[in-house]
N, C-alpha and C positions, 0 to 999 in steps of 0.2 A: 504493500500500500504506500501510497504518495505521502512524506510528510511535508509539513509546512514549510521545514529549510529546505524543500529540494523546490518551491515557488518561488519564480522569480514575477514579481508584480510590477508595472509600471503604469505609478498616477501621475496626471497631466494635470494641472491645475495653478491656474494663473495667480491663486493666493498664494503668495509665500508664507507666510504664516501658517494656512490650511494643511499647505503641501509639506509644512517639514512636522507638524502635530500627528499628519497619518500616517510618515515616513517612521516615525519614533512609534505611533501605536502599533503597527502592522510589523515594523522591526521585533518587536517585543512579545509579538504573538510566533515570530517563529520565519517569518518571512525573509527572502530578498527582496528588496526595494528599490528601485529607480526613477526618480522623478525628473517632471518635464514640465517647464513654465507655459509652453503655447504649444503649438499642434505645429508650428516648424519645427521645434525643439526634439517633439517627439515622434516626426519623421525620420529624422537625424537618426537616432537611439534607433529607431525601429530597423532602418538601416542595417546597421551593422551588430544588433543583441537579439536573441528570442528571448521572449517572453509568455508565459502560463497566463496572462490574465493582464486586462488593462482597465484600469482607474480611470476612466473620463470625465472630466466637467462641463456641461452644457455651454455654458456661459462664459465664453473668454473672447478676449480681443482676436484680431485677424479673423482665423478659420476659428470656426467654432465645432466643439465637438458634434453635432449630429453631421455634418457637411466631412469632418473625418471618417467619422463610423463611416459612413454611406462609402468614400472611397479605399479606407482599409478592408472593407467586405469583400471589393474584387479582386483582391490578391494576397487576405490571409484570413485563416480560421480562429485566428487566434480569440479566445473570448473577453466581451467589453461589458463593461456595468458602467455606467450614466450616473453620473450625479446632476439632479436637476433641482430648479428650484421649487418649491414648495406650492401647490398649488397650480401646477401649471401643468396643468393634463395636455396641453396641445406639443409641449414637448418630451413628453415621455411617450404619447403616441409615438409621433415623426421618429422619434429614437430607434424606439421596437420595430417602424418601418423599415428605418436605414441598416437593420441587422444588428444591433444590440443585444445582448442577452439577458441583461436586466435593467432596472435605475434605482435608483434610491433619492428619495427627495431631500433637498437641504431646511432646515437643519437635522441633522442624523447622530445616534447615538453610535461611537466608533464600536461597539461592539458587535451594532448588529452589519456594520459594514462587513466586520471579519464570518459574520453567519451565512451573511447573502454572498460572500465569496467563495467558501468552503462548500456553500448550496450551487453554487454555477460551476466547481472544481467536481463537484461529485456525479454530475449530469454531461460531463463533456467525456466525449469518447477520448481514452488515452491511448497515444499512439507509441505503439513499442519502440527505443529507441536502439539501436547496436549497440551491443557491450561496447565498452572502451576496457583497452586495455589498462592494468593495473600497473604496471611499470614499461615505460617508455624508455627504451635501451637508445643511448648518442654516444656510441661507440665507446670508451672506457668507462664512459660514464653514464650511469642508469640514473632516472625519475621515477619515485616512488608516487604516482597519481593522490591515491589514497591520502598518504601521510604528510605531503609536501615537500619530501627530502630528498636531499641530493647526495650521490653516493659516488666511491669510483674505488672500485674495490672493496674494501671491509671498512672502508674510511668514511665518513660522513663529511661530506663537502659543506660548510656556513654560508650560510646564505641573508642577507640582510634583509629587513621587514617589506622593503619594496624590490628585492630579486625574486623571495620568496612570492609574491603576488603575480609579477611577473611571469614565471613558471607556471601557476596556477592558471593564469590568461591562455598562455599557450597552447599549454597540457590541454585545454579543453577545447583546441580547436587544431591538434597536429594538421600541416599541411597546409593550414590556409592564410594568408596574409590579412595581417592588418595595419593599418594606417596607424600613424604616429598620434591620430586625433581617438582614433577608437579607445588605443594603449590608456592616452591620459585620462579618456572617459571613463572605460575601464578600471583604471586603477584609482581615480577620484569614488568610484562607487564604494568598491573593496577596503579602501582606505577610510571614506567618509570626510575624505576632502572634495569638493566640489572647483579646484580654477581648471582653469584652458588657458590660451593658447602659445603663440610661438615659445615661451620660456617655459614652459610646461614641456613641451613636445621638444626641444634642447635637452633640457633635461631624462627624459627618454632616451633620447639617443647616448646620453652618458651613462645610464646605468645599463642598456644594452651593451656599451664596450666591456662594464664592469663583468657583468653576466658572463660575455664571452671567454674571457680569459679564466674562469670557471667552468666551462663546454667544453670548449673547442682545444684541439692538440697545438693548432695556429692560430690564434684569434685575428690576423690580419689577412686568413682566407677560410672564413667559418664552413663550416661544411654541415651545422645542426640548426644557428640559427642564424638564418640568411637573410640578407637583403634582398628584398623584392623589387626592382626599379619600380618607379613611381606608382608602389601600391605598400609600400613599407618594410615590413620585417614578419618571419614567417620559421615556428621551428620546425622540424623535416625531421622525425626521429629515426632509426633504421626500422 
């Protein structure tokens, strides 16, 4: 069975204050959390994370959530709950139109947020994912998926709070590139630091160096975790 830390949720919601009170309740219930100020924001996110389940707000500047529902319907399954305002039956209609799976009126007791979540997780068909492997072998050196650790031999490789995170980004997506913005996003989540950009994503790229010379037999021709021309960095385990 599914537990609540294997949910990763992403609420959209143009209150800051709102978005970091359900960030901290829904944390606390057991969840992953990812929030998004506007419905560009959380194109962006949508981009390049999966997500179990999306928090939407009715009512935000730009695009507003039903005008997103209606076009995340035609290119993901992923399940939405509505948050609308109170009284406003014309939008939680339009909602359920646009392919939503539930709403919840504002003002809302967080608990029953966490009810009608767990009721729209237990009704959606789960689709079996492929084992991943439990250790990811880079040639002397092995990754412990599970445990987060790095090894190379009988030896345990140190790894600092944000290589350690790193790895973990990786690990869960061998083979595929990501961009120096996904990385920060990424690791802003993990961390529970929230900047961006260009000194952020510098940044990255020096603790990538660091990383390497912990991988790699030659960190100045990696062979595990590559540079992807204009798509980023990508680990490649054997």
């Amino acid at each position: 069975m599914t537990q609540a830390g294997d949910i990763h949720l992403l609420v959209v919601d143009d209150d800051e204050r709102l978005r970091s009170l359900l960030r901290k309740f829904l944390v606390r219930n057991g969840f992953l959390v990812t929030t998004a100020r506007d419905g560009a924001h959380a194109r962006r996110l949508l981009d390049g994370l999966e997500f179990d389940l999306i928090v939407l707000d009715v009512m935000m500047p730009g695009e507003d959530g039903i005008s997103l529902t209606r076009d995340l319907r035609t290119r993901l399954a992923t399940p939405i709950l509505l948050l609308t305002a109170k009284g406003e039956a014309d939008d939680r209609i339009s909602g359920l139109e646009a392919g939503a799976d539930d709403y919840l009126p504002k003002p809302f007791e967080p608990r029953e947020l966490v009810l009608r979540i767990n009721a729209i997780l237990r009704r959606t068909p789960s689709i079996a994912e492929p084992a991943r492997p439990k250790m990811l072998s880079l040639g002397p050196v092995r990754y412990d998926v599970e445990r987060g650790e790095l090894w190379r031999g009988d030896s345990p490789i140190r790894l600092t709070a944000t290589e350690a995170a790193l790895m973990r980004i990786f690990a869960a997506r061998p083979d595929q590139p990501l961009s120096r913005s996904q990385l920060v996003e990424e690791l802003g989540r993990v961390t529970g630091r929230g900047e961006t950009g260009q000194a952020q994503e510098r940044a990255v790229d020096v603790q990538i160096t660091r990383l390497r010379r912990k991988l790699e037999t030659d960190p100045r021709q990696p062979r595990y975790l590559q540079t992807v021309r204009g798509s980023g960095y990508m680990l490649s385990p054997e």
